[in-house]
Structures are given as C-alpha cells and as structure tokens.
Backbone bond lengths (Angstrom), bond angles and torsions (degrees), N, CA, C in turn:
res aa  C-N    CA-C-N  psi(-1)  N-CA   C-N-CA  omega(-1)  CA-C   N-CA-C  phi
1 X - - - 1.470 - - 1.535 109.16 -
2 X 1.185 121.99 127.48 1.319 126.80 -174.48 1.568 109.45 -92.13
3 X 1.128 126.10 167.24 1.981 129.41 -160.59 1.641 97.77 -53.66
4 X 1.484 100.68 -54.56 1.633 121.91 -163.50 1.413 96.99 -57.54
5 X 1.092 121.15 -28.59 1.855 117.68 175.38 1.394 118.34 -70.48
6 X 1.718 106.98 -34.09 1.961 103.07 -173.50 1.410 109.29 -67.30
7 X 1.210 121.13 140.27 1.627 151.66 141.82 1.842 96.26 -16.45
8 X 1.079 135.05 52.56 1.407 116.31 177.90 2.056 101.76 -112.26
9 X 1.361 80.39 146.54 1.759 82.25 177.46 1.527 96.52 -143.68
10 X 1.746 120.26 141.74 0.972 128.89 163.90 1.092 118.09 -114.63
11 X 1.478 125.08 121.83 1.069 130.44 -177.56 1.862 121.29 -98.16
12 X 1.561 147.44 132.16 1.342 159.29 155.25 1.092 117.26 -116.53
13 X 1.260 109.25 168.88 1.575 127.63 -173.05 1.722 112.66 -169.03
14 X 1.573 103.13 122.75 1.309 107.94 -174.22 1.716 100.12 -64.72
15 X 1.467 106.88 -22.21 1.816 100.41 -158.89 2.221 83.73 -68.89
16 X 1.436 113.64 -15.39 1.331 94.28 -152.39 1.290 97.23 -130.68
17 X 1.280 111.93 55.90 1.943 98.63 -167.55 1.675 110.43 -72.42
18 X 1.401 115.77 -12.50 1.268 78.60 176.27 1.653 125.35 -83.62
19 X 1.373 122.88 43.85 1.353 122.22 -161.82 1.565 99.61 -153.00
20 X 1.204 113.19 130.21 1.475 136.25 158.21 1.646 134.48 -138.50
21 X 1.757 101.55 127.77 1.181 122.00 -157.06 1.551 111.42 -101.09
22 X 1.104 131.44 101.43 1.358 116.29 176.22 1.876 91.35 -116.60
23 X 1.570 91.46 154.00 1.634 116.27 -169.48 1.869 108.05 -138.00
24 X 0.837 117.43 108.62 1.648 130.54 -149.24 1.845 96.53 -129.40
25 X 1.056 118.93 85.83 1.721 129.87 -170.34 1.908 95.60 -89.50
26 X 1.208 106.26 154.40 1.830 116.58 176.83 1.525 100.95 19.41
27 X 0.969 141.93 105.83 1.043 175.41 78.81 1.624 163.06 -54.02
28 X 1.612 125.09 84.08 1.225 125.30 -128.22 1.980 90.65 -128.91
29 X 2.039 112.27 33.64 0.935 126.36 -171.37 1.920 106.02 -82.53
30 X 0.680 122.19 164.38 1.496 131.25 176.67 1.669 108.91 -101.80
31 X 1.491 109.55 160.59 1.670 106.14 163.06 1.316 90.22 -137.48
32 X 1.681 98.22 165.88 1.293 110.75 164.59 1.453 122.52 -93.57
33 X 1.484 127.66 134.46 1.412 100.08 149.83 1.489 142.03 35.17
34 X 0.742 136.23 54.28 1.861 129.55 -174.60 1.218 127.73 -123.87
35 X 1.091 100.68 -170.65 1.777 119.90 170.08 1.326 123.59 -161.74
36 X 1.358 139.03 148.49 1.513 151.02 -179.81 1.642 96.22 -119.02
37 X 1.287 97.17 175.28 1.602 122.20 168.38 1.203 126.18 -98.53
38 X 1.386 115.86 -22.82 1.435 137.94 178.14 1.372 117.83 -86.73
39 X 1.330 117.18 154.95 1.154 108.70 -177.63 1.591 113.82 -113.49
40 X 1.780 110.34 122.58 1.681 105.23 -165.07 1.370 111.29 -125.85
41 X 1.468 102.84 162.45 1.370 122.89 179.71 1.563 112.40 -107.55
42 X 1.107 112.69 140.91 1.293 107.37 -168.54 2.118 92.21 -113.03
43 X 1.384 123.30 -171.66 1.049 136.74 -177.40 1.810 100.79 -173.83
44 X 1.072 110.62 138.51 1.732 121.72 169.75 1.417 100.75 -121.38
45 X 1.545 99.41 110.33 1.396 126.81 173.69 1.888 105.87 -60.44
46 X 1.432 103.57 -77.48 1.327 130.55 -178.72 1.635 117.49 -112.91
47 X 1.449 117.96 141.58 1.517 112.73 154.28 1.670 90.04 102.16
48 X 1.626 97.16 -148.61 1.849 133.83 165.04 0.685 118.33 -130.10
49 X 1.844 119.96 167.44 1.132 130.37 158.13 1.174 105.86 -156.53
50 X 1.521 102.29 168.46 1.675 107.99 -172.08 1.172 113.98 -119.79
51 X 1.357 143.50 94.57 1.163 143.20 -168.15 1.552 96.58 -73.50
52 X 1.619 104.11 141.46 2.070 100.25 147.88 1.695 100.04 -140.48
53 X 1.219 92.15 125.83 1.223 118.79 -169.57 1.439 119.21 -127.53
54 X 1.527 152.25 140.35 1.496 128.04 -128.16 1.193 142.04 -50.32
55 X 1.267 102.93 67.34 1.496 121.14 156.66 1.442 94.39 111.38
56 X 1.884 116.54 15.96 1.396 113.07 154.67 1.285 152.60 -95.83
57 X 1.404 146.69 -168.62 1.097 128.26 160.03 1.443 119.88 -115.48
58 X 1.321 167.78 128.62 0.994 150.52 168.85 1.667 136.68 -132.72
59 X 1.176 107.31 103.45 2.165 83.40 -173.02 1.031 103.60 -96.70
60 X 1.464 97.35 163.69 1.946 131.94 -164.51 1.384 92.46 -145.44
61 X 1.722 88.19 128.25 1.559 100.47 165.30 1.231 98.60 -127.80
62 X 1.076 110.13 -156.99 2.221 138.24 -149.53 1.596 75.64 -68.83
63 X 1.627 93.66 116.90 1.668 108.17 149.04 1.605 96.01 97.06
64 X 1.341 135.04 -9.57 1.354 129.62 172.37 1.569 111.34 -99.80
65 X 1.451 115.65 146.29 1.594 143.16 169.58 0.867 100.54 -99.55
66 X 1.939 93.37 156.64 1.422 116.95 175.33 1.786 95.11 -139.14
67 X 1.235 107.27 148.52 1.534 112.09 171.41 1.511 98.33 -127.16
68 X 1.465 96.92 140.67 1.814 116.30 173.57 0.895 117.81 -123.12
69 X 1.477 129.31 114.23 1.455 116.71 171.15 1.635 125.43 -63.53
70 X 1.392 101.13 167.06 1.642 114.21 -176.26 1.770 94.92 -52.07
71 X 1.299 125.49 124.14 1.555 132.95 150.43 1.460 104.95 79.43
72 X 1.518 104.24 32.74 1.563 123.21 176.77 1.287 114.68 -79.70
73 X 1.734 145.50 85.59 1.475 115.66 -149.99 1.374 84.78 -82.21
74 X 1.737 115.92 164.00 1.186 132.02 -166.41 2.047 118.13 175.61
75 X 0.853 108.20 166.45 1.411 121.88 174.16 1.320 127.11 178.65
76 X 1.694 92.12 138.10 1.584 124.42 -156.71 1.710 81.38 -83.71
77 X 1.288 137.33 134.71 1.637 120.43 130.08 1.534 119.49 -146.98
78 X 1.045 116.42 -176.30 1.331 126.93 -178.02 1.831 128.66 -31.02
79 X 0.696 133.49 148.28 1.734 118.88 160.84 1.506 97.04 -106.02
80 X 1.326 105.59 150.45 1.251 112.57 -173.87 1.672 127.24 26.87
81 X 1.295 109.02 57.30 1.719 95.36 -173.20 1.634 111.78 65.86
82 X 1.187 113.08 -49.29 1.600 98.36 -174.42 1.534 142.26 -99.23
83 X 1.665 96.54 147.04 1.292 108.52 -163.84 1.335 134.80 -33.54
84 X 1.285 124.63 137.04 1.713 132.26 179.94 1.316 101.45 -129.53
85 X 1.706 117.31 168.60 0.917 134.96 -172.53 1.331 111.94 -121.78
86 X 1.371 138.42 129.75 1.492 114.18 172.08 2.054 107.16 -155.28
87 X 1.147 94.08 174.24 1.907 100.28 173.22 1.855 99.31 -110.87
88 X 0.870 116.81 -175.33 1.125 137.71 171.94 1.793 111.67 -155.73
89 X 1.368 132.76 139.53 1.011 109.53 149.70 1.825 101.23 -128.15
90 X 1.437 116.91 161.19 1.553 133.17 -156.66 1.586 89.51 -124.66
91 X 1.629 115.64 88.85 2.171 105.08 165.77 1.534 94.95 -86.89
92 X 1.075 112.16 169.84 1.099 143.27 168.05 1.285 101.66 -72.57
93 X 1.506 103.03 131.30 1.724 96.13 167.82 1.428 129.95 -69.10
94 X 1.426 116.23 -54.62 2.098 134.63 157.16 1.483 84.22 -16.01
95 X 1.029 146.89 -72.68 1.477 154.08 -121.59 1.396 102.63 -90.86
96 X 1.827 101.84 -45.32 1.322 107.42 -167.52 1.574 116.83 -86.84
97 X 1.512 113.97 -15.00 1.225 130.51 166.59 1.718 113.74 -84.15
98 X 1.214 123.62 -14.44 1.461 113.16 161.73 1.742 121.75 -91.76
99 X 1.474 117.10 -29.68 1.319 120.60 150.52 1.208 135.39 -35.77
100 X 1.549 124.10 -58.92 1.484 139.32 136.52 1.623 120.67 -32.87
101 X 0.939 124.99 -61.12 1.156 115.16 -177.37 1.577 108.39 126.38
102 X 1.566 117.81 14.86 1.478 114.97 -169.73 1.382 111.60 -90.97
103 X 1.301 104.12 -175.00 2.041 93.54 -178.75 1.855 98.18 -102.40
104 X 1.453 87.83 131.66 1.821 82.94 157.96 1.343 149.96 -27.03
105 X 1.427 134.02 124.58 1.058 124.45 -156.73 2.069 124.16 63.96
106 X 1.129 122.23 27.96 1.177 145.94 133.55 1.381 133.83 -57.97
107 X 1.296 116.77 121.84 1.343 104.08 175.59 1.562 127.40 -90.01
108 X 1.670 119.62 114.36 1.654 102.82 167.28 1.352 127.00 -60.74
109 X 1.329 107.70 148.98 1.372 145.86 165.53 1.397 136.52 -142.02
110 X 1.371 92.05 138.03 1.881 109.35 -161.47 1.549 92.50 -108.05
111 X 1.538 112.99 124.75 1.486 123.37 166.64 1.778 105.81 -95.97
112 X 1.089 104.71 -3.95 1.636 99.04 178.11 2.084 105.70 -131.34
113 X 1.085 92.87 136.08 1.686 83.66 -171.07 1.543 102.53 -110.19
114 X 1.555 110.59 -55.41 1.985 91.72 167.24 1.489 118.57 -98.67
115 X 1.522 96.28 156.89 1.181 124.09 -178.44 1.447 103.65 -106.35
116 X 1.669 123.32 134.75 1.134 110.26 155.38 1.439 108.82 -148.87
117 X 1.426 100.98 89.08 1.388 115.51 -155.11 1.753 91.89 -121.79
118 X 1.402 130.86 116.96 1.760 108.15 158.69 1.689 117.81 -62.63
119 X 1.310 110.81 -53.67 1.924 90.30 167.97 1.171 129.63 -34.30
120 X 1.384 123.96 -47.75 1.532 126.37 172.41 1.431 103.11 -76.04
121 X 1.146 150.67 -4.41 1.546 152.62 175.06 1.481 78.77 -75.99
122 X 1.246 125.24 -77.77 1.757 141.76 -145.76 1.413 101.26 -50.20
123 X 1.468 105.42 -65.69 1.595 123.21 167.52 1.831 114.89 -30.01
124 X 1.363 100.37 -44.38 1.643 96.15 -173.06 1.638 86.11 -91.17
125 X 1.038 140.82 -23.12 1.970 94.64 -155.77 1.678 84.28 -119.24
126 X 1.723 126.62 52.73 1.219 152.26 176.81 1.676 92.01 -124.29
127 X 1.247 105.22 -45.50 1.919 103.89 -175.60 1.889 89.05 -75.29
128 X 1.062 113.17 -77.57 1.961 106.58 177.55 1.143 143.57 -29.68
129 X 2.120 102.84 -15.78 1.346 133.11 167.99 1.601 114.11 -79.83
130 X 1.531 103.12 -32.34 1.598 112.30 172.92 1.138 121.49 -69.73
131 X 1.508 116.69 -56.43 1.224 136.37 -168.60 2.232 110.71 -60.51
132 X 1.262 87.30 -33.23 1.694 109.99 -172.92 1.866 89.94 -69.77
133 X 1.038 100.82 -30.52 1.622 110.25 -148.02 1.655 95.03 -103.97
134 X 1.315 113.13 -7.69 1.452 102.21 176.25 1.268 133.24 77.78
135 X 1.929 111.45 14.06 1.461 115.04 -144.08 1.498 80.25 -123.18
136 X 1.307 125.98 98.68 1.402 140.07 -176.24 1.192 96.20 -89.02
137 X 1.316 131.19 -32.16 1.638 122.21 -164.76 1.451 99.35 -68.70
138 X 1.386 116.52 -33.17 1.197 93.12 -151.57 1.987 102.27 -116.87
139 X 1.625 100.99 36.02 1.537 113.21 -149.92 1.552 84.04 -101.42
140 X 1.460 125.75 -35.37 1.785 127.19 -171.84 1.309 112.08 -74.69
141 X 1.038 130.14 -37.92 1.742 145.40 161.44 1.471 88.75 -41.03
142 X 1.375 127.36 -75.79 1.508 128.61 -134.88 1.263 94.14 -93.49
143 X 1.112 131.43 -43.36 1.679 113.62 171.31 1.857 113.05 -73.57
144 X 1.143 96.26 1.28 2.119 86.91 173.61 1.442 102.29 -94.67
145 X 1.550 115.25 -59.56 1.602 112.09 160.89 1.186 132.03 -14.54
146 X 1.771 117.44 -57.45 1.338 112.06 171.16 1.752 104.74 -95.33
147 X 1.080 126.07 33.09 1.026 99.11 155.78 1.395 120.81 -121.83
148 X 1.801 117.40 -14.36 0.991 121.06 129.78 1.469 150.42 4.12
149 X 1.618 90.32 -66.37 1.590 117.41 -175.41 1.336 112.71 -79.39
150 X 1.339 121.48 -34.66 1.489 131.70 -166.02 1.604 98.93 -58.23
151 X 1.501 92.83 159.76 1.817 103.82 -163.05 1.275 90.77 -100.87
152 X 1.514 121.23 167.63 1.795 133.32 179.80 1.060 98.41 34.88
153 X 1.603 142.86 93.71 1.370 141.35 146.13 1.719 95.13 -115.56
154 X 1.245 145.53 130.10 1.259 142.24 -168.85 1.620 92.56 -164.62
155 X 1.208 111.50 -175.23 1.559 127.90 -146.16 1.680 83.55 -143.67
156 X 1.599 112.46 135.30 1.180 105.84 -170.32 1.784 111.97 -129.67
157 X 1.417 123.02 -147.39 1.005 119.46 -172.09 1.903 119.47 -98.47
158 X 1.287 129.47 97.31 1.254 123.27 -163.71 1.917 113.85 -27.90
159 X 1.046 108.45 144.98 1.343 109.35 157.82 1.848 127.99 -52.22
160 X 1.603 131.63 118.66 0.876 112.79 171.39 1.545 151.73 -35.54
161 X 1.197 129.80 143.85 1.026 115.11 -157.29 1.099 131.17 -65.24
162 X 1.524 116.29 -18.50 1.351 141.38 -179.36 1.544 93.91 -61.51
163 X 1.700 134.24 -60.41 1.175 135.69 -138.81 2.092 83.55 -89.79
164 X 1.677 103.53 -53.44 2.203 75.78 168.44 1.046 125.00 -32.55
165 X 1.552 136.49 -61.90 1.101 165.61 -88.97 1.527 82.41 -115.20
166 X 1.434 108.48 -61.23 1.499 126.54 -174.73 1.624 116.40 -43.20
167 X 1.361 90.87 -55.45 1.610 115.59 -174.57 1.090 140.25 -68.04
168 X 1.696 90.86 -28.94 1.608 107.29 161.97 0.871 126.94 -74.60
169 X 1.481 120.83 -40.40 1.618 131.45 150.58 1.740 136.99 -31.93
170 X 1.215 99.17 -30.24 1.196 124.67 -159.33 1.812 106.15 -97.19
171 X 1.795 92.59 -29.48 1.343 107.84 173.44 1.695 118.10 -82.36
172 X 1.546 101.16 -11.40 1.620 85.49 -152.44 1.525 106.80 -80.81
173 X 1.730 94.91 -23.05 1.306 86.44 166.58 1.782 129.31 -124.51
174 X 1.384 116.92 87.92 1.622 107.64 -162.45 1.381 126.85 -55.47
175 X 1.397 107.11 -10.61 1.800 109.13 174.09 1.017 116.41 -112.53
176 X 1.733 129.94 10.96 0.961 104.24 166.51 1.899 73.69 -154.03
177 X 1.505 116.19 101.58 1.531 104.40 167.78 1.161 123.30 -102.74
178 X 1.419 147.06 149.02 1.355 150.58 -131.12 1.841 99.27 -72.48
179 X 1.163 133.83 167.34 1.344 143.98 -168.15 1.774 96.10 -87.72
180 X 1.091 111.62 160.64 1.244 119.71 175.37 1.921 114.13 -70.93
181 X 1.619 87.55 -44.97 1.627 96.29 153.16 1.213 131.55 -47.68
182 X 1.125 117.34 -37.22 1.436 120.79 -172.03 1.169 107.81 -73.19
183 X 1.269 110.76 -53.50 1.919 121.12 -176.55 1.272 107.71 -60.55
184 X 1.543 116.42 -26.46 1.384 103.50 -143.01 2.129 81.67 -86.47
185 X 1.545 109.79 -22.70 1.709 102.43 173.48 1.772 102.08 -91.94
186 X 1.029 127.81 6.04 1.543 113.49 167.27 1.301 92.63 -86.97
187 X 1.507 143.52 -36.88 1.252 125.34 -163.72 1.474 105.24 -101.84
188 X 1.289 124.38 5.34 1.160 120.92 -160.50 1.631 126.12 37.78
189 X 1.479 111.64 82.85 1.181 93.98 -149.09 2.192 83.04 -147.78
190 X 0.648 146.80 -168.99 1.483 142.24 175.83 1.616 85.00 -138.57
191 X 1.334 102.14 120.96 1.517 131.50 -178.79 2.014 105.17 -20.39
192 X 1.128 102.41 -73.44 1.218 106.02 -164.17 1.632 113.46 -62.25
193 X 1.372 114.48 -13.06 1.689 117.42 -163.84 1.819 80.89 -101.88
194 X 1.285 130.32 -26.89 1.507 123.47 152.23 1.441 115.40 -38.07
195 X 1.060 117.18 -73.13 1.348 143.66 177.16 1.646 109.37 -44.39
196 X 0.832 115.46 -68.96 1.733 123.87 163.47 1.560 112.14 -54.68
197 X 0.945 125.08 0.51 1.478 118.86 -175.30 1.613 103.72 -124.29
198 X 1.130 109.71 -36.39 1.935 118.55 -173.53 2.146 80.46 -67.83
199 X 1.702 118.14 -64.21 1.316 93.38 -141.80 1.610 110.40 -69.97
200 X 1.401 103.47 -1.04 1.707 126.83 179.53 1.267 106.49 -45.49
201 X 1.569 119.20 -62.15 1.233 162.36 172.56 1.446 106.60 -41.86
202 X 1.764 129.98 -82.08 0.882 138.69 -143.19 1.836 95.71 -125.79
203 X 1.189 129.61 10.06 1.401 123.62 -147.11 1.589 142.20 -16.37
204 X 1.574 94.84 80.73 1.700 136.06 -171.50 1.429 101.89 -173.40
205 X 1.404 92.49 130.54 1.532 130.62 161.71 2.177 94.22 -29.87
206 X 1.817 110.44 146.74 1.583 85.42 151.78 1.542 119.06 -82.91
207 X 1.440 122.05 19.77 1.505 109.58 -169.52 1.915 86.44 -88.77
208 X 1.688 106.86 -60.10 1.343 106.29 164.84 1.319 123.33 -25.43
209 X 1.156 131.82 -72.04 1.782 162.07 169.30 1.547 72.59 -2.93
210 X 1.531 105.32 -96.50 1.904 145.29 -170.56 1.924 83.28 -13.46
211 X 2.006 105.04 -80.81 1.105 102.31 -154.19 1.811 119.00 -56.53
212 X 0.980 99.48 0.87 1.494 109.84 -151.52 1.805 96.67 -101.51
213 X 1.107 111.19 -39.48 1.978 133.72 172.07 1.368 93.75 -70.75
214 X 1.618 132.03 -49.29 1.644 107.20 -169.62 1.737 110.53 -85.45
215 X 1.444 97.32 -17.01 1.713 87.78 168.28 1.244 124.49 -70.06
216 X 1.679 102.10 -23.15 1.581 105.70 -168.98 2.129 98.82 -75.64
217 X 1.470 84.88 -29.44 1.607 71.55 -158.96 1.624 119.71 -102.83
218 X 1.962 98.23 21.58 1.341 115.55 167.63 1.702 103.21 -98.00
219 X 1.451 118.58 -22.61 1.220 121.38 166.69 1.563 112.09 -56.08
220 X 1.258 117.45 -43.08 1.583 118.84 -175.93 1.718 104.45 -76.54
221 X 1.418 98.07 -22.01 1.764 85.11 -177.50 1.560 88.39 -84.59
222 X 1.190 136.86 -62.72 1.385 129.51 -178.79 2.110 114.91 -22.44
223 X 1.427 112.96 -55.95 0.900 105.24 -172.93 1.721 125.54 -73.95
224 X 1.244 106.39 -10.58 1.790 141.96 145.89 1.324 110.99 -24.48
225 X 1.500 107.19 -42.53 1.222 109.57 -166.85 2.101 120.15 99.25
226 X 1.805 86.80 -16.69 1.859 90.58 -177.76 1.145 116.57 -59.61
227 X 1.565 117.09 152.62 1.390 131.08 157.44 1.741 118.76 -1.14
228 X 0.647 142.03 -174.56 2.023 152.19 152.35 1.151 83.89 -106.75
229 X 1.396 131.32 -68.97 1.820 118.30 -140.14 1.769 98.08 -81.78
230 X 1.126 127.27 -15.54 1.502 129.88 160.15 1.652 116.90 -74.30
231 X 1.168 101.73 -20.50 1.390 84.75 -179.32 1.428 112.10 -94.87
232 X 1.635 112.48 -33.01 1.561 116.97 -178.72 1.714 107.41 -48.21
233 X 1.690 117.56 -37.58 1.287 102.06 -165.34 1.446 90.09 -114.28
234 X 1.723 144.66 35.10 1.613 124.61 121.90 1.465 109.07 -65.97
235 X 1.315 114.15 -43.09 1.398 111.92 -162.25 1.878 113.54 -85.02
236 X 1.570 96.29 34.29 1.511 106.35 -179.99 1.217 122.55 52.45
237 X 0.845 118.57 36.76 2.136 116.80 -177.10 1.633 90.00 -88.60
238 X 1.174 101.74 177.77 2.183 103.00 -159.43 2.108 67.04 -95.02
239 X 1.324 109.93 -35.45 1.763 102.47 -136.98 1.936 76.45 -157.31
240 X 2.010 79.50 153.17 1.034 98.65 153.07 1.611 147.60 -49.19
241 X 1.523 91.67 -41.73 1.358 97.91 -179.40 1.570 103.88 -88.23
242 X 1.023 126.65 -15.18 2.169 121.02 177.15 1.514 95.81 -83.69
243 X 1.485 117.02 -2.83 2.005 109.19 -177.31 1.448 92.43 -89.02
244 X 1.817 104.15 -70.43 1.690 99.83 158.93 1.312 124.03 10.80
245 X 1.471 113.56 -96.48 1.393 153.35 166.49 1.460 112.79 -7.03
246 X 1.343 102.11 -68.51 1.639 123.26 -168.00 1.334 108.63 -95.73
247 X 1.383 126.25 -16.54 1.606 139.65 154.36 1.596 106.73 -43.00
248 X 1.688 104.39 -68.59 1.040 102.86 -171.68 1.583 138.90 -88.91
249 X 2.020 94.65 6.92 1.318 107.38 -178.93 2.168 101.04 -70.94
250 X 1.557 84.37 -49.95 1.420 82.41 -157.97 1.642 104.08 -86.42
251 X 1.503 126.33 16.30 1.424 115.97 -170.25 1.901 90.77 -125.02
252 X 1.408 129.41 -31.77 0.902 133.28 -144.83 1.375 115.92 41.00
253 X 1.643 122.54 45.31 1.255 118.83 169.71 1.482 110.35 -140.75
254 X 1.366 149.19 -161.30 1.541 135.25 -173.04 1.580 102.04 -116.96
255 X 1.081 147.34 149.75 1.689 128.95 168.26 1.576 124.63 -44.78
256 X 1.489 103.57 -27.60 1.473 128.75 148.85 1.048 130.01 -37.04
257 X 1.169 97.14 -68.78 1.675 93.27 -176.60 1.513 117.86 -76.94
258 X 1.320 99.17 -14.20 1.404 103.43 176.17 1.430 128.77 -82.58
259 X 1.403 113.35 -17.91 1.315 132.78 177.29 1.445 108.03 -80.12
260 X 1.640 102.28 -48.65 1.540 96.44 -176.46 1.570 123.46 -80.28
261 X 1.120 113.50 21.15 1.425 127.50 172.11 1.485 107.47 -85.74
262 X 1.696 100.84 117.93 1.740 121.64 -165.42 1.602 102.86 -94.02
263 X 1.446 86.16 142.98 1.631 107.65 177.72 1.830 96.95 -57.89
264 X 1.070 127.90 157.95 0.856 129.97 139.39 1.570 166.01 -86.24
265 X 1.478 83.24 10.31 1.772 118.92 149.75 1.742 90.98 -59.03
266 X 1.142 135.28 -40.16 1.527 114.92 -166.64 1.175 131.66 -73.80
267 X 1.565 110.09 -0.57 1.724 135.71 171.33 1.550 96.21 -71.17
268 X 1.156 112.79 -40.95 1.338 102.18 -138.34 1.612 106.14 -72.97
C-alpha cells in the first residue's frame, strides 16, 4: 500500500489554532527521524508501535500514549511491518506553557514518555469525540484538563548557544542554507566535531535539521492554503518529486494529503 492509499485525515480550526489532530487508520508506513515545534500526544488505536525517543526504545499498543516534547527528535513506526492505528494530537507550545503556569519563551519537557493509564486513554479519545463532533467550545477545557494532569511536564534547560546560533543560521536561508564547510570555518570547528555536536544538541544530522525545518515550514505554507508546486520550491526542494520524497519520509503522509485535511469549522 503506498502513503496516498492510508485512511489519514488531518484535522484544524481557525476557532482553535492552537491544536492539531491528525488520525492515520491501517497503516504499516515508516518515519524518519524528526522533530516538530509542538508539543504531541500520541494514542494507539490498533496494532504497535515503536517509539525511539532519546536514545530510547519503547512499544505501545491498543490503549497506550506517548508524549513528545517540543523539538524532541523521535519516531513512531511499525513493529514488524505491521499495521497500527493511531491519533496524534500537535498543541502549541506558547499555549502549552501558559496553561501550566510556565513563563514565556520556556522550553517544554517531558520526563516521562509512556502513558499507560485507561483514564488518560478516556480523557484523550473524549478530546477526538469533540473535535469529530465540531464542539470547539468545549474542546480548550478538555485538552487543558488533560494536560494539566499529565505526569513529568517541566520546563527545561535552553539549547546551547552554539546549537541557536547554528539554527538560526541555517534558517535564514531555507533554499539555499550555508555549506557544512562554511559553518564548520565560521565556527571554527573541523567539520565532523560540527556534526557531532549539532546532533548532540538537537539529535539530527544538520543535513536532517535543514530537511526536517523545510518540511516543517512547507507544512505551514500548506496549511496557508498555498499551491504544492509553490511550496516544494520556497521550501528549497531541487523538484517536486525530492519535496514529495522528503514530505513523506519525515511525515509519513503526501503534501496532499496533508493540505487537504479540513478545518473543522467545515462540519459545522
């Protein structure tokens, strides 16, 4: 079965931006390596999966969570080739740090990654009952409640300055970001102890880092509403088909399918 075949639906809402729902049914797709900005909860509908998460291993089956922090690299995939079922939801961190009670511009962090609690099962697919249901009023209550409740959520230690420093750089320009050479004499640094130190930092390669920043930030042009073939070449892909490619390495979904995933103001 190829990506374009799975059951996946993404669901938004302007009434609710800080929240995103993706729902991914029989599915036996792989991810790469990654990271988001948001901070998500995962749920396993059906099947397994194998989380690795810093520098762990973990499986989740039917009825177990996983929490990831904001810029956690990590990946959910298959056990043995076969298919699972699961939700995801993506908060916003800003959002998730004023709920809590943290100060702005803080970074979250999760000291506990599974959950295998049925109340917190109940709790999440009560938020997936809303969201299905179109009932936004009453969708911010129920996702602060459980997020509230969740165990090890804490505020952690910024990334060094060297690895900002890195990142910002790396951002300023997404189609064309500086050579590994280059950095490796702006930082004075011998290429590979660059390299060993960024994935130290962020755990991803900076070639990963790069691919992993233009997916994130062809996802935001996607949810924009822009073109696909405009966004593959802001977000520097040589070609359509290497955006494709790297879309669906690190999303296991198509730019497609991801675009055409309706707010859910459109139920209503």
């Amino acid at each position: 079965m190829t990506t374009r075949d799975i059951e996946q639906r993404f669901w938004r809402s302007p009434l609710v931006p800080w929240i995103e729902w993706r729902s991914t049914a029989h599915s036996s797709q792989a991810y790469k390596l990654h990271q988001h900005p948001q901070f998500s909860i995962g749920a396993i509908i059906d099947g397994e999966t194998v989380t690795c998460c810093s520098g762990r291993e973990y499986h989740l089956y039917q009825g177990e969570m996983v929490l990831i922090a904001p810029r956690e690299a990590h990946s959910c995939n298959p056990a043995g080739n076969r298919s699972r079922s699961y939700h995801m939801l993506y908060l916003d961190e800003a959002w998730c740090l004023q709920q809590l009670g943290f100060a702005p511009g803080e970074h979250l962090h999760c000291t506990q990654t599974v959950l295998r609690s049925p109340s917190f099962f109940t709790a999440f697919m009560h938020i997936i009952s809303l969201m299905e249901d179109s009932r936004t009023e009453a969708l911010q209550e129920a996702v602060r409640a459980l997020l509230v409740s969740l165990p090890g959520l804490q505020t952690a230690e910024k990334p060094a300055e060297f690895c900002n420093h890195m990142q910002t750089t790396l951002l300023a320009d997404i189609q064309q970001p500086p050579s590994l050479d280059c950095l490796a004499q702006r930082y004075t640094l011998r290429k590979e102890t660059l390299i060993r130190q960024f994935k130290l930092a962020t755990g991803l390669t900076p070639a990963a880092w790069v691919n992993n920043a233009r997916v994130e930030f062809a996802k935001a042009q996607l949810r924009a509403g822009n073109e696909i073939a405009d966004v593959g070449y802001e977000s520097g892909f040589a070609d359509q088909s290497h955006f494709h490619r790297t879309f669906v390495s690190f999303t296991s979904s198509t730019p497609r399918q991801y675009a055409q995933g309706r707010s859910i103001s459109d139920n209503k």
